[in-house]
KENUFI-775477 format. One record per atom (N, C-alpha, C, O): x, y, z. Coordinates in steps of 0.02 Angstrom, whole numbers, padded with zeros to 5 digits, always signed. Example, Ala and Ser with C-alpha at 12.3 -4.5 7.8 and 13.67 -1.06 7.14 Angstrom:
<pts>
+00660-00284+00390
+00615-00225+00390
+00660-00165+00390
+00712-00166+00423
+00642-00112+00354
+00684-00053+00357
+00645+00002+00394
+00670+00057+00402
</pts>
This chain:
<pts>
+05678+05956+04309
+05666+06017+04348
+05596+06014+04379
+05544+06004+04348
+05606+06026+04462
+05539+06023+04478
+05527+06093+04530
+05562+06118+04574
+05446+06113+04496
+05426+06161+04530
+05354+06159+04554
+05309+06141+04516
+05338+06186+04643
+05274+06182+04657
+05240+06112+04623
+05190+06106+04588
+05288+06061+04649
+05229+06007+04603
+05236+05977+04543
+05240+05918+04529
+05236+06032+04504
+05250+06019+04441
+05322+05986+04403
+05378+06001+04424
+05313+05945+04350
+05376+05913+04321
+05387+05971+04267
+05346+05959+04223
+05420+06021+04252
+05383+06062+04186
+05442+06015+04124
+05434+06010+04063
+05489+05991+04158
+05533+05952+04123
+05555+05882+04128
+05615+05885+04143
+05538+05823+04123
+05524+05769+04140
+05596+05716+04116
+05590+05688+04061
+05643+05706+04145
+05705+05694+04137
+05698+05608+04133
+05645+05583+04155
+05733+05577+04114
+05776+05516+04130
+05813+05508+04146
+05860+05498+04107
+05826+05505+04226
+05897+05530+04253
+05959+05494+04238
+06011+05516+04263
+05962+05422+04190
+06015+05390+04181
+06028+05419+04103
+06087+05434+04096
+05993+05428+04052
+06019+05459+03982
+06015+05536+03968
+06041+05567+03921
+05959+05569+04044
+05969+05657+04024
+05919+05650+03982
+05896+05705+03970
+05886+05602+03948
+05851+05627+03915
+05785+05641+03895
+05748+05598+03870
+05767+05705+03905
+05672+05695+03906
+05621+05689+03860
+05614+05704+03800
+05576+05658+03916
+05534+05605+03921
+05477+05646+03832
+05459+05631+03775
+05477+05676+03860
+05434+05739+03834
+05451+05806+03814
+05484+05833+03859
+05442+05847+03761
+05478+05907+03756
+05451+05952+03820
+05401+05953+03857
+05509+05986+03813
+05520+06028+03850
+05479+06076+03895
+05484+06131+03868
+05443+06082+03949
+05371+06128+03961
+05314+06100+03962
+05266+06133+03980
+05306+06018+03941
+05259+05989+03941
+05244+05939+04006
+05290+05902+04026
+05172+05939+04043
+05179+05886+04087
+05144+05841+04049
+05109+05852+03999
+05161+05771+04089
+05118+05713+04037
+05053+05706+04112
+05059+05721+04172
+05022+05689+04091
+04948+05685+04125
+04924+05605+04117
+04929+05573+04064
+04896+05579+04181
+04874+05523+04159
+04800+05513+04134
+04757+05546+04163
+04785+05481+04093
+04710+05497+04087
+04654+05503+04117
+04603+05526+04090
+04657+05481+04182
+04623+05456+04245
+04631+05530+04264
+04579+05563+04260
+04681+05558+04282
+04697+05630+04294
+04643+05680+04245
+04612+05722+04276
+04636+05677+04193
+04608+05698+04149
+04521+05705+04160
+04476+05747+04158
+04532+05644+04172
+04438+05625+04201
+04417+05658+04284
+04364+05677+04309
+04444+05656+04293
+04490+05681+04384
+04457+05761+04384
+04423+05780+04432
+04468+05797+04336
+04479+05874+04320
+04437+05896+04294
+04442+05955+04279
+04364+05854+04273
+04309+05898+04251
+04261+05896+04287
+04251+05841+04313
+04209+05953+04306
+04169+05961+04341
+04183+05962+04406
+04242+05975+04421
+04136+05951+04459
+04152+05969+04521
+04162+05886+04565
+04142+05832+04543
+04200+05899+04634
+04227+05840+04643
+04185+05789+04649
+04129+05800+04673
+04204+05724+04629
+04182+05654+04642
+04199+05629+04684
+04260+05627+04693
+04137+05585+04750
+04158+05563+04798
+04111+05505+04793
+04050+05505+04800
+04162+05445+04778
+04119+05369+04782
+04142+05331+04850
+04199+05325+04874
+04072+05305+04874
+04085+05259+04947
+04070+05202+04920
+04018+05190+04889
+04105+05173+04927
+04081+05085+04918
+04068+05031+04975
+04099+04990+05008
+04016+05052+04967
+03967+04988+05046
+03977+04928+05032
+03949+04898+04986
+04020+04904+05073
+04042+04860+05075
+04000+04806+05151
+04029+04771+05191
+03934+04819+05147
+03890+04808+05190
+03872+04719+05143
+03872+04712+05081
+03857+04650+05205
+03822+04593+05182
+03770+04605+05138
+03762+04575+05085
+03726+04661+05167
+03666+04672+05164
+03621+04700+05077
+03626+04758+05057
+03595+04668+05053
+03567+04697+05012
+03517+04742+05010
+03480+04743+05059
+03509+04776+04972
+03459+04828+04949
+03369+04812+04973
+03375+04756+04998
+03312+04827+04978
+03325+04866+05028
+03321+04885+05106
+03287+04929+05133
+03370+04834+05139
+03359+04818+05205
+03421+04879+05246
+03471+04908+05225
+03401+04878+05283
+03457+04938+05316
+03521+04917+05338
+03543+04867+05366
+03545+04973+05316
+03620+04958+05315
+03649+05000+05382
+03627+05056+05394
+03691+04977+05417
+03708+05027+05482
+03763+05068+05462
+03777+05123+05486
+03803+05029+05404
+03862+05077+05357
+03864+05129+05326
+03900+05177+05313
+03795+05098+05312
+03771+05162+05243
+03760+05235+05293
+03773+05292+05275
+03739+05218+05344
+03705+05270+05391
+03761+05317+05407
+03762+05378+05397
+03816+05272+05439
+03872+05341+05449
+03920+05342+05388
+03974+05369+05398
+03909+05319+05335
+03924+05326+05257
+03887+05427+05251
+03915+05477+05228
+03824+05421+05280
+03787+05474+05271
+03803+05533+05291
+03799+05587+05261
+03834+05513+05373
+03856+05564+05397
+03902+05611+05374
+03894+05672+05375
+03959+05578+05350
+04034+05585+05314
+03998+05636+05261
+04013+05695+05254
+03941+05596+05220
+03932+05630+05170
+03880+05717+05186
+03869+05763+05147
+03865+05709+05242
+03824+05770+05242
+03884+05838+05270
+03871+05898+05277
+03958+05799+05284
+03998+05852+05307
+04026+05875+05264
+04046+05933+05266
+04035+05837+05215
+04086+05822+05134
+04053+05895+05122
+04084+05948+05118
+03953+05883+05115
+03921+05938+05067
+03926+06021+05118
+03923+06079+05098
+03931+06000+05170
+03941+06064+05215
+03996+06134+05215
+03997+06194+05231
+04059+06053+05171
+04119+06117+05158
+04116+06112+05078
+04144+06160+05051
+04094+06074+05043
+04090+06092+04995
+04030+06090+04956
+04029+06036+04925
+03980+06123+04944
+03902+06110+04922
+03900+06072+04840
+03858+06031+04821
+03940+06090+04812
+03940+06074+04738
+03979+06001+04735
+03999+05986+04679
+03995+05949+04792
+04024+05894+04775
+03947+05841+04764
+03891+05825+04785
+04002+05831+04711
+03942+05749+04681
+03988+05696+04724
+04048+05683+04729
+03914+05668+04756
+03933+05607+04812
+03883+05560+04777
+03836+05583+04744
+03894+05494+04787
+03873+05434+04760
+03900+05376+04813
+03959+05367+04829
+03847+05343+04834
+03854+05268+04883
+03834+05230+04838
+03781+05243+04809
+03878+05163+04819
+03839+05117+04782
+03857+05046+04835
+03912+05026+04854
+03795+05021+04847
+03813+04955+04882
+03816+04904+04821
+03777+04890+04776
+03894+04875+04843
+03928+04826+04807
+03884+04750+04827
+03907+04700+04799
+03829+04741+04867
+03803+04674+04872
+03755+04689+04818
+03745+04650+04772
+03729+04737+04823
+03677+04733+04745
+03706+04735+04675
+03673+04758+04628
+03774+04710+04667
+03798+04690+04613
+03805+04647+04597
+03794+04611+04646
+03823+04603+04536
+03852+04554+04540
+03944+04524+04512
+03966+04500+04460
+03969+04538+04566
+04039+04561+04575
+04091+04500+04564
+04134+04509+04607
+04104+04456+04536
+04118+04401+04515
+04187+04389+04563
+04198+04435+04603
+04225+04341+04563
+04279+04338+04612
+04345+04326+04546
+04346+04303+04489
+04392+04354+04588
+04457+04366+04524
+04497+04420+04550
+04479+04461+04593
+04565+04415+04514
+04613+04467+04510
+04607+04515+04448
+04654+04552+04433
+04531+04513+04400
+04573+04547+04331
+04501+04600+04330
+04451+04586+04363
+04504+04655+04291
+04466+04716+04270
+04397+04689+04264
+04349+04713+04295
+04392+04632+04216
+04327+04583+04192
+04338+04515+04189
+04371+04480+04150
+04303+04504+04239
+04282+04413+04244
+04259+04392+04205
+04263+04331+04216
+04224+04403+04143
+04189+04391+04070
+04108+04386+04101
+04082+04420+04145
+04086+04344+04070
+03987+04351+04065
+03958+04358+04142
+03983+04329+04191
+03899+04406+04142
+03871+04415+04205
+03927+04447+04247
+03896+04441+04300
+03988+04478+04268
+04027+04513+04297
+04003+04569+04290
+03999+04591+04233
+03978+04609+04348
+03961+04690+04341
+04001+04730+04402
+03983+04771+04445
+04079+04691+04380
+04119+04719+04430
+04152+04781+04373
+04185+04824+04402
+04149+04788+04324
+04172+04834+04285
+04106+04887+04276
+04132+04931+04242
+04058+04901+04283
+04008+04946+04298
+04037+04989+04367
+04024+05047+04385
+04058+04964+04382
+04073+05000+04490
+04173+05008+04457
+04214+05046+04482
+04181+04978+04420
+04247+05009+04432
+04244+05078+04385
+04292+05114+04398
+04193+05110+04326
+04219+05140+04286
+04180+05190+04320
+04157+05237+04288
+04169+05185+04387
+04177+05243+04438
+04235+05276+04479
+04248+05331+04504
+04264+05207+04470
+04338+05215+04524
+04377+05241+04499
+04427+05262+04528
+04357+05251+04403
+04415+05269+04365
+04404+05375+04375
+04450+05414+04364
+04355+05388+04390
+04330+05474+04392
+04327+05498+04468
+04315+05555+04490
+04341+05441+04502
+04306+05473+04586
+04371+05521+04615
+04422+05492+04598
+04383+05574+04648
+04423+05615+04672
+04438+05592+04745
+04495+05591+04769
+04396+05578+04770
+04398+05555+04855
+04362+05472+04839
+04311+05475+04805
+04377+05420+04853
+04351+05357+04874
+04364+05342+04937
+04418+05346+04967
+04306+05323+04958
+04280+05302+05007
+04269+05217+05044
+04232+05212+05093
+04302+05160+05019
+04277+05090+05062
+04253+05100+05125
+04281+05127+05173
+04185+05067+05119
+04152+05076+05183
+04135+05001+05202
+04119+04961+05158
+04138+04982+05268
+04122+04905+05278
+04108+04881+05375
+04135+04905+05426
+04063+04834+05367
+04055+04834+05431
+04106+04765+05461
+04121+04721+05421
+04125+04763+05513
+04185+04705+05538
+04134+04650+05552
+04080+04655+05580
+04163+04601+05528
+04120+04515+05543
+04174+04482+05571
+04222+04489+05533
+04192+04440+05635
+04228+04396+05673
+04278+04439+05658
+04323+04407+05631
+04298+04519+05664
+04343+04568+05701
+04389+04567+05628
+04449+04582+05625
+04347+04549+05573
+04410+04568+05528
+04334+04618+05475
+04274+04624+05485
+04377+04641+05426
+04311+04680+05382
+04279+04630+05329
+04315+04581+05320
+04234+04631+05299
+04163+04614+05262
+04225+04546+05227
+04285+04541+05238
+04184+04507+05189
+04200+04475+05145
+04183+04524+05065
+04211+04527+05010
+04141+04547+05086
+04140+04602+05039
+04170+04652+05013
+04168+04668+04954
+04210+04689+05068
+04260+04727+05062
+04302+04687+05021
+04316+04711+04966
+04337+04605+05042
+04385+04584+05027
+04404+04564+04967
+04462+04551+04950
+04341+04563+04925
+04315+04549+04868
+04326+04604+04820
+04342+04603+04761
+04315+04651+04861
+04336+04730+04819
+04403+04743+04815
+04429+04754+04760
+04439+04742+04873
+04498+04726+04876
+04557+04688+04811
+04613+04707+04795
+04522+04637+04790
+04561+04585+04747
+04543+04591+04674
+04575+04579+04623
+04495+04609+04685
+04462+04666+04612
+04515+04718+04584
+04549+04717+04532
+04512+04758+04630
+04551+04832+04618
+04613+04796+04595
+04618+04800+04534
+04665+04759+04627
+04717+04723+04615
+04722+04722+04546
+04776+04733+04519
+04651+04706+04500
+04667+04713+04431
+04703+04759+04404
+04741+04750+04357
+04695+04805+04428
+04709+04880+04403
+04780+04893+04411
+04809+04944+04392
+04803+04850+04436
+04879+04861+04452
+04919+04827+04383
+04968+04848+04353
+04875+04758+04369
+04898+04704+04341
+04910+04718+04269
+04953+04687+04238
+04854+04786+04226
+04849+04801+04179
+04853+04863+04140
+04806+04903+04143
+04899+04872+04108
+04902+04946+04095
+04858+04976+04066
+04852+04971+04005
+04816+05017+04109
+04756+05059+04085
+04770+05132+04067
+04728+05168+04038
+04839+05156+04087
+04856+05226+04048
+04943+05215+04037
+04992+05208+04073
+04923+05218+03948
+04982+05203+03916
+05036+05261+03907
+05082+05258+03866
+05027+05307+03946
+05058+05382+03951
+05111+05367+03993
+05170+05359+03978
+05079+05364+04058
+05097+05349+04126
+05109+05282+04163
+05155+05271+04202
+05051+05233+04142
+05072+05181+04181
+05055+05180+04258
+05067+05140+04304
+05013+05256+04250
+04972+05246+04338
+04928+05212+04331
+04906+05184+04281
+04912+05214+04389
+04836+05161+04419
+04778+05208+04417
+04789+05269+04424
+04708+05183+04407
+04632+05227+04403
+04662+05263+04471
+04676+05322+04461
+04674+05242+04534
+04662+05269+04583
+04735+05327+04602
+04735+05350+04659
+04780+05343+04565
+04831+05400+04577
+04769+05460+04575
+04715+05451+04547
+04781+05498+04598
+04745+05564+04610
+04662+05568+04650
+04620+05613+04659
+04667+05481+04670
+04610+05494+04705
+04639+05506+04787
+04697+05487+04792
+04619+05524+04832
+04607+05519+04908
+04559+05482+04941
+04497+05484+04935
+04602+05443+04983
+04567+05392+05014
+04541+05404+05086
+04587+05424+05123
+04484+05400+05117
+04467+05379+05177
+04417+05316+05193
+04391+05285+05146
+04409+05302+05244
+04382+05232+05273
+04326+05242+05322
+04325+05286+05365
+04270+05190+05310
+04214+05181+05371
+04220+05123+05390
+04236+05077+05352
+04210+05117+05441
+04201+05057+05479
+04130+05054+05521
+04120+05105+05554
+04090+05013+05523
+04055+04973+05577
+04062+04930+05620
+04095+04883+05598
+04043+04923+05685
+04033+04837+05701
+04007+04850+05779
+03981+04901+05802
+04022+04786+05815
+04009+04773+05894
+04109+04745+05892
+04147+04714+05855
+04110+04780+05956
+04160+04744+06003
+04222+04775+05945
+04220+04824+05908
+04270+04728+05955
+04332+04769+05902
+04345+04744+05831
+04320+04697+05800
+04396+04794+05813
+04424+04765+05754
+04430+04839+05688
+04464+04841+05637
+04398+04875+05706
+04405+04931+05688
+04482+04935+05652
+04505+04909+05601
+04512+04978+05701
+04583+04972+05672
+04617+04911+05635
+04648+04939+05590
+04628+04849+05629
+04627+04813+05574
+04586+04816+05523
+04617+04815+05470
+04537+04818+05519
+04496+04856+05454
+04521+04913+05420
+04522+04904+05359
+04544+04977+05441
+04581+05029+05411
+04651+05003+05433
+04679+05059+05431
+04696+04965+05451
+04758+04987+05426
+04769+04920+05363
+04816+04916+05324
+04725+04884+05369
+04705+04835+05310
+04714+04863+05231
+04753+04864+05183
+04655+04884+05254
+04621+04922+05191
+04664+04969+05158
+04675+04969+05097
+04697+05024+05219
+04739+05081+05178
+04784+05058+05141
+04804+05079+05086
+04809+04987+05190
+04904+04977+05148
+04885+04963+05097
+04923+04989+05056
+04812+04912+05053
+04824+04884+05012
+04789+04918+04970
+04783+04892+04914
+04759+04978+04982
+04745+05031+04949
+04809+05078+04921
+04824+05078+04861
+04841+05114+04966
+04918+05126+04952
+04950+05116+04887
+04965+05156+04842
+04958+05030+04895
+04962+04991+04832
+04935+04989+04776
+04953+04952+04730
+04895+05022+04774
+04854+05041+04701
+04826+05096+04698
+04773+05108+04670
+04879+05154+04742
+04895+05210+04699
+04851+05290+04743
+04854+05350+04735
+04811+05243+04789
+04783+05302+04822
+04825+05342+04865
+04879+05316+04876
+04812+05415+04900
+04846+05452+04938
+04797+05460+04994
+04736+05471+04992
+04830+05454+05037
+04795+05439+05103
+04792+05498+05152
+04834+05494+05196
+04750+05556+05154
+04771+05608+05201
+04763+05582+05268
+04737+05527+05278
+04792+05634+05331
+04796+05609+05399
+04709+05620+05424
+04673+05653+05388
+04688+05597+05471
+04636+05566+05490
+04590+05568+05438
+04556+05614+05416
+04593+05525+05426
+04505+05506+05379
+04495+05426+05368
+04478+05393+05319
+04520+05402+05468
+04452+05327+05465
+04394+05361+05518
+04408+05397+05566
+04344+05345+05503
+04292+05350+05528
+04262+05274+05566
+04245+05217+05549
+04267+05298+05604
+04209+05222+05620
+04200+05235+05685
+04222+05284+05715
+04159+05182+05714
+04097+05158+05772
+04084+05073+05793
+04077+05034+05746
+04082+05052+05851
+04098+05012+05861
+04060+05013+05944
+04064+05046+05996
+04031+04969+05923
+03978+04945+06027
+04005+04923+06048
+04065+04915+06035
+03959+04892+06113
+04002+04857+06152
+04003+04789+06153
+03958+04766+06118
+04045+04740+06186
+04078+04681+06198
+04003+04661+06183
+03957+04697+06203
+03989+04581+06135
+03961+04539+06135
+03897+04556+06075
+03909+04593+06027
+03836+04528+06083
+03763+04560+06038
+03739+04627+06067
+03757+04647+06122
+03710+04651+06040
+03714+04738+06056
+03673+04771+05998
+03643+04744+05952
+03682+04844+06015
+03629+04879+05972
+03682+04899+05940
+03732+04922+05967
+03672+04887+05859
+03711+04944+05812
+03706+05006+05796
+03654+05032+05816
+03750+05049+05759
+03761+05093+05740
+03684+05155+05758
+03677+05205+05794
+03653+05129+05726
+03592+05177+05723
+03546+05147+05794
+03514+05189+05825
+03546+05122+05802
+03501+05080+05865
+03550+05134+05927
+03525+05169+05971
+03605+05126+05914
+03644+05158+05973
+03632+05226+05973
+03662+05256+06018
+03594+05263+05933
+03611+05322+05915
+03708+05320+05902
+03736+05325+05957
+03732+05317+05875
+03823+05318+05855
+03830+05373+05817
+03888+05376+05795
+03782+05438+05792
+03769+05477+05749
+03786+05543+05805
+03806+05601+05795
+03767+05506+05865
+03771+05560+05919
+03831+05558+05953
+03838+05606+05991
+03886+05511+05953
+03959+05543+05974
+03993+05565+05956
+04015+05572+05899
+04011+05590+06029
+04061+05663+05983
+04123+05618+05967
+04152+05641+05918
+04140+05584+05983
+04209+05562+05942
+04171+05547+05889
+04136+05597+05886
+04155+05513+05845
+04105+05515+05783
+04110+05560+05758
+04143+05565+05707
+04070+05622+05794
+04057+05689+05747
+04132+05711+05751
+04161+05703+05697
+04170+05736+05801
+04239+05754+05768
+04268+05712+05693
+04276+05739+05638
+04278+05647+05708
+04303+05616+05665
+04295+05633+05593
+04338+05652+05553
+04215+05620+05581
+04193+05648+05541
+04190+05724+05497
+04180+05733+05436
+04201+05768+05544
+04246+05826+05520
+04283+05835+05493
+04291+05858+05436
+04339+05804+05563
+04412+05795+05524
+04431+05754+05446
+04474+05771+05405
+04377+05692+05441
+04399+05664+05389
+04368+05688+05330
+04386+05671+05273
+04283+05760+05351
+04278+05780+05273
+04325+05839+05235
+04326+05856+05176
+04355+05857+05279
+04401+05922+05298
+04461+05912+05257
+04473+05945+05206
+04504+05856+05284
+04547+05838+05258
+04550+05811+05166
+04579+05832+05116
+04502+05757+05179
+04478+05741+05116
+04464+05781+05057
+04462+05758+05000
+04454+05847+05076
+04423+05892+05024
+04489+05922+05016
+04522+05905+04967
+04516+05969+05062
+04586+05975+05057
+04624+05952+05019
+04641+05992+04976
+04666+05861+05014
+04723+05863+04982
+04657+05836+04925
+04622+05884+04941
+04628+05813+04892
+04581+05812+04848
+04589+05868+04820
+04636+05852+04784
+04576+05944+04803
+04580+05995+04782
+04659+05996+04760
+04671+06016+04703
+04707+05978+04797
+04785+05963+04789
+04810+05933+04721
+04842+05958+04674
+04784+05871+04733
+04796+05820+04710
+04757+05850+04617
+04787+05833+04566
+04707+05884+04613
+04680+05891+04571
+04722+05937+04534
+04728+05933+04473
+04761+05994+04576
+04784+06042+04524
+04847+06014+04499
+04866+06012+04441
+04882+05989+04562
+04961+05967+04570
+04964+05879+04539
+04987+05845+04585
+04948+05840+04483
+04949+05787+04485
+05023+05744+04475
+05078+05762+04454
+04995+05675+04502
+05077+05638+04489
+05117+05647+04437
+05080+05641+04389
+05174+05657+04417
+05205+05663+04371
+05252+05606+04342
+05286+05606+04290
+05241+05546+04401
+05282+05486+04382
+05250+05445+04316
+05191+05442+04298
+05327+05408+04280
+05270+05379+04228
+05318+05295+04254
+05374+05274+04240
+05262+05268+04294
+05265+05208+04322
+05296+05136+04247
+05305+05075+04255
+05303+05171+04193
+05334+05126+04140
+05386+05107+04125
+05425+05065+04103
+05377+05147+04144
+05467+05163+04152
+05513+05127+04200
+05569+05106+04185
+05485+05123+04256
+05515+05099+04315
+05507+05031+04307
+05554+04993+04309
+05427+05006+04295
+05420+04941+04262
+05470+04920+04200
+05458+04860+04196
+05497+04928+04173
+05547+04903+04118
+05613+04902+04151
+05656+04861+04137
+05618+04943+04189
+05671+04935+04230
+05696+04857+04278
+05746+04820+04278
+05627+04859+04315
+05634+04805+04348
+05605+04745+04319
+05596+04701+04362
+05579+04723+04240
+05595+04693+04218
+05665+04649+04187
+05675+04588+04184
+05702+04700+04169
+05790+04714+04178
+05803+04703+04232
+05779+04648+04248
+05826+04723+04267
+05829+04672+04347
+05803+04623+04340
+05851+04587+04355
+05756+04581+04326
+05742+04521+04374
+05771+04482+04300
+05802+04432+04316
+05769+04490+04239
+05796+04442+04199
+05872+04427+04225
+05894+04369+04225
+05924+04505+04255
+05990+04478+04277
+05968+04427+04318
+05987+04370+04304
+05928+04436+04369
+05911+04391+04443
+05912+04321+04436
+05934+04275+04470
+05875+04327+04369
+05849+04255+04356
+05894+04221+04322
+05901+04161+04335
+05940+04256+04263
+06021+04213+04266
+06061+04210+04317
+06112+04181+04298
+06065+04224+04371
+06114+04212+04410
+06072+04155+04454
+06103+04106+04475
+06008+04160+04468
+05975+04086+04488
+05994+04025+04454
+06014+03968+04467
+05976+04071+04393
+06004+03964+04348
+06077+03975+04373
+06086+03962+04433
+06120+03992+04343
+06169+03997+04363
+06196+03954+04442
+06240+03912+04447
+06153+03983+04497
+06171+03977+04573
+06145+03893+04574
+06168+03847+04608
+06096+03892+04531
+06089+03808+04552
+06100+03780+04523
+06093+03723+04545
+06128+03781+04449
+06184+03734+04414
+06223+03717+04473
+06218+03664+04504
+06267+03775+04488
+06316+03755+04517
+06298+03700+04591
+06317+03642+04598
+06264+03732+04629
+06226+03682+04685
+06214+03595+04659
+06222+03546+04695
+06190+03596+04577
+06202+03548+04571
+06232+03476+04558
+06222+03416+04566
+06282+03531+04531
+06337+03499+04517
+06411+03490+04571
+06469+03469+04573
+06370+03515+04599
+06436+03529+04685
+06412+03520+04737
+06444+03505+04787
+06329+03530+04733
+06301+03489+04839
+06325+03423+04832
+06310+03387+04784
+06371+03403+04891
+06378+03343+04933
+06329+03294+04939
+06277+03317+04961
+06327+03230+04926
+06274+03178+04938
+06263+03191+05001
+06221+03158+05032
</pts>
């Protein structure tokens, strides 16, 4: 039975039988962390650049953030640039010694709105970003809430910055979102932000003044607007799927799959034609 959101009765639609007594929602723990205090909004600068040389990301990182505090004064915002880490390369939660990619994620596990921010190099986004990217992937790989089986990032909301000269913008956010998507974020309608000069070497972001267009400043509206919006949503109304479920499922599936493979090529081999 579902109401406004809510599962208040959490079924198994092949045995009827629930999950949980009766009236109870199950919560993921991430959800849990999600729900105290006032909202969390982490950007992750995904800028070459280390600390402390200027960043042109960070700059309209700033902007976003001074609209965020405009509609909402009590949000905790936090930029951490990911080059002043040391972020190890991998698919898993912890790379073992010297990895301080698990310091920046046990942000990702509380943030309400996340933010990837990154400037475009040869028209695709950062190596940095990409790095973050294959990181998060951990999070998919390992069950971090044994309730549910969601990901850190269910109940967060996602938007995007971009930098650069010349193009590539839009491959950078529709990049980023899908494979964000994939690990669980909710994506409201407009909230990429970005800026982008003109054809060839050129003045960036702040050199251009880029703080001063109005497509910029709309954007930026729209995406703190929105952001705060299903964010507040997402906080009262949380997912109710328990992703374990479905995983055991299609474990079951692929073991049939995989007998009928042996199966399909026995036979192939014992019957393809010289």
């Amino acid at each position: 039975m579902w109401k406004y959101g809510y599962s208040f009765c959490t079924l198994d639609k092949l045995s009827k039988r629930p999950r949980e007594r009766r009236g109870v929602m199950v919560h993921s723990i991430f959800h849990e962390a999600k729900s105290e205090g006032p909202l969390y909004a982490l950007f992750l600068n995904c800028t070459l650049k280390k600390s402390p040389e200027t960043s042109n990301t960070e700059a309209l990182c700033n902007l976003l953030v001074d609209r965020l505090k405009a509609h909402d004064p009590d949000i905790e915002t936090e930029i951490v640039r990911v080059a002043d880490y040391n972020v190890l390369p991998g698919i898993s939660n912890d790379e073992g010694e010297g990895d301080e990619w698990p310091m920046i994620l046990e942000k990702v596990k509380r943030c309400n709105i996340f933010v990837p921010a990154m400037p475009i190099w040869m028209g695709v986004r950062s190596s940095v970003m990409q790095r973050v990217i294959e990181r998060l992937d951990g999070t998919t790989k390992t069950v971090m809430c044994e309730k549910t089986g969601q990901f850190p990032l269910y109940g967060s909301v996602c938007g995007c910055v971009v930098t650069g000269n010349e193009d590539g913008s839009h491959d950078c956010v529709a990049n980023t979102f899908a494979n964000l998507l994939h690990f669980g974020v909710t994506v409201p309608p407009n909230t990429d932000l970005y800026w982008v000069g003109d054809a060839g070497p050129g003045a960036s972001y702040i050199e251009a003044g880029g703080d001063l267009s109005p497509y910029v400043r709309r954007n930026a509206e729209l995406t703190a607007l929105n952001l705060l919006f299903v964010a507040k949503l997402l906080r009262n109304n949380p997912y109710p799927i328990i992703i374990a479920e479905h995983n055991q499922k299609m474990m079951e599936r692929n073991k049939v799959k995989m007998e009928a493979m042996k199966l399909a090529i026995q036979h192939m081999r014992e019957n393809m034609p010289s």
